[in-house]
N, C-alpha and C positions, 0 to 999 in steps of 0.2 A: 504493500500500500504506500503510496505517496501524500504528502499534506502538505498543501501550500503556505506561506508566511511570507508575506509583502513580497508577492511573484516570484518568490523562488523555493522549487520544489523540494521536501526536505522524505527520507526515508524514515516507512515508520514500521519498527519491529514490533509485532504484538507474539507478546508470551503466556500463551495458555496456561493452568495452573489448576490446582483445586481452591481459586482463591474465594472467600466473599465478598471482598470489594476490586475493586478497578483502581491503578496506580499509573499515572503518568512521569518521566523521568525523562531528561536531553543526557545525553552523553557520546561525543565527536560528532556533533552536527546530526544526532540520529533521537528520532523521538523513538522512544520504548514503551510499550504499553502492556503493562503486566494483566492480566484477566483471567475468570473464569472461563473455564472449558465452551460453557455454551453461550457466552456471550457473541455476538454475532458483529460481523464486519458495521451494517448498516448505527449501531449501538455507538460502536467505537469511533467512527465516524462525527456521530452527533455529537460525544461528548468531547473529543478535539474539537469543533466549533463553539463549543460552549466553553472552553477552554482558553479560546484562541490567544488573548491576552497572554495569562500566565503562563503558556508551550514558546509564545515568542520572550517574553522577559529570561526565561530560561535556554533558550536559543540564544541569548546574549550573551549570559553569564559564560555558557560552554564555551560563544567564540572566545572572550576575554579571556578564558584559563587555557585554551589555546594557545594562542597568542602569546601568553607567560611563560609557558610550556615547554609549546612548539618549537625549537630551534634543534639544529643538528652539523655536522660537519663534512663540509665537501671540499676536496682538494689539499688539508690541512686549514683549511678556514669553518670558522664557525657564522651560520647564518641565522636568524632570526625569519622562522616562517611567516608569510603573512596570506591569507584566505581570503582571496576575491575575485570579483565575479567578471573582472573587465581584460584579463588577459588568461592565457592557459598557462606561461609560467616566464617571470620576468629576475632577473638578476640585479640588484643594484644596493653597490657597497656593499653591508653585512646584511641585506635582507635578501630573501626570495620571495616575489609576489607569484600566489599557484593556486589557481579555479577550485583547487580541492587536494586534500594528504594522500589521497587515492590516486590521483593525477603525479600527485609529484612521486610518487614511488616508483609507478611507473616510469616515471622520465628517469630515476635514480639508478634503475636497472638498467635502463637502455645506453644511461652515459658507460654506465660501469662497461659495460661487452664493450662498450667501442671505448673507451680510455685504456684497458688491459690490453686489447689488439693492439690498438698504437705501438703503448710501450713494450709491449713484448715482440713485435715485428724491430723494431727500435734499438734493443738491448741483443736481439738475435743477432742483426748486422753486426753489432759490434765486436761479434766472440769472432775470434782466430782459428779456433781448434774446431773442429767437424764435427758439427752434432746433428743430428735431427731437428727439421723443424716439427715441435712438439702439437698437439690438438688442444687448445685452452679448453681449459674447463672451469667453471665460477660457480662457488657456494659459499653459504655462510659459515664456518667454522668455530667449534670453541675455544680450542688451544692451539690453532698451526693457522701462521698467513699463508703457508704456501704449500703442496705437497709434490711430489713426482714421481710418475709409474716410469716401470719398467716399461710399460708400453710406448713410450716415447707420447706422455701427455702430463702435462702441468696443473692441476686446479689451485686457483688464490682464491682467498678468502676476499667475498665481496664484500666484508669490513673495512678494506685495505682504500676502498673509492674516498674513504674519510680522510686519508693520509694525504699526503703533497708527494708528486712527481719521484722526490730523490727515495724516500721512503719504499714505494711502488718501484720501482727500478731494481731497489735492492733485493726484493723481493725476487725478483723476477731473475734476475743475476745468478743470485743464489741456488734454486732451482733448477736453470740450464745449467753450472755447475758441476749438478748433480749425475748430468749426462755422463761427465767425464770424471768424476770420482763418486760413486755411488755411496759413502760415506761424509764423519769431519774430520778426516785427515788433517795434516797439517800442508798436503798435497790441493788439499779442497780448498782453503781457507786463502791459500797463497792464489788460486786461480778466482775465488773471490774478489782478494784484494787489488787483484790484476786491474778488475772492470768497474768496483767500490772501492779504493783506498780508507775511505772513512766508514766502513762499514761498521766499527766497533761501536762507535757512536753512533748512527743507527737503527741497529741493533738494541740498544741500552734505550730508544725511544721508540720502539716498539711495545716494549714490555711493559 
């Protein structure tokens, strides 16, 4: 179901229950409506119009604690989200203006595959020693920015899209690396530093 609020359409989750009353709540721009099992669409309906005031005053609040919230980091930079309705997704200084969090994730993913191509087509050129051009692979990870199969394929940690360029490199450095000492040798480390010199440091900001 959808519900309108000064022309703009808002989603509205209703949650069946064994309840005996009816409960309205906003939480991420989404009206929730807790109810009874047999309480019926047309019911839920009327009492969102009967409503309509306090669903928009509380449509407010959620954007505000958005807003407070909302911020995250792209590139090594921290942005401040901002939710509006006059572009699909805008960059400027420390904010991002974006139609919707659901829009901007998706933009979030898509920078991410084409920023990892980049620099891993980028940092490939630069090795000397004959490896495999590897298959990227991207997911989110809990303790490793980077892995590498035997299969001549790489997966980064799509948390890594929050880091800045040198960061993302090293990563990726690291990895192809691993093509040619399957280990951390002191063999590895040396072919590391070949293509990172400051890897140590890093490394140490990674963690």
């Amino acid at each position: 179901m959808k519900y309108v609020v000064d022309g703009k359409e808002f989603e509205v989750i209703i949650n069946k229950k064994n309840n005996k009353n009816t409960y309205i709540k906003v939480e991420n721009s989404k009206i929730i409506v807790n109810t009874n099992y047999l309480v019926d669409n047309i019911y839920i309906k009327k009492l969102l119009d009967n409503n309509h005031d306090i669903i928009k005053k509380m449509l407010e609040r959620d954007f505000l604690k958005q807003q407070k919230n909302n911020s995250f980091y792209y590139l090594g930079n921290k942005y401040d989200i901002i939710v509006v309705n006059y572009c699909n997704i805008e960059i400027n200084n420390n904010k991002i203006f974006v139609k919707s969090i659901d829009y901007l994730n998706k933009w979030l993913k898509k920078q991410t595959e084409i920023i990892f191509k980049e620099r891993l087509d980028y940092i490939y050129n630069l090795f000397e020693e004959e490896i495999p051009y590897p298959k990227l692979k991207t997911r989110k990870m809990k303790t490793r920015w980077g892995v590498c199969s035997k299969n001549n394929s790489i997966t980064l940690n799509s948390e890594l899209i929050k880091y800045n360029y040198e960061q993302i490199d090293y990563v990726i450095i690291h990895e192809l690396s691993h093509f040619i000492y399957f280990d951390h040798s002191k063999n590895f480390w040396n072919l590391v530093s070949k293509y990172c010199n400051n890897y140590k440091e890093i490394r140490k900001s990674l963690k």
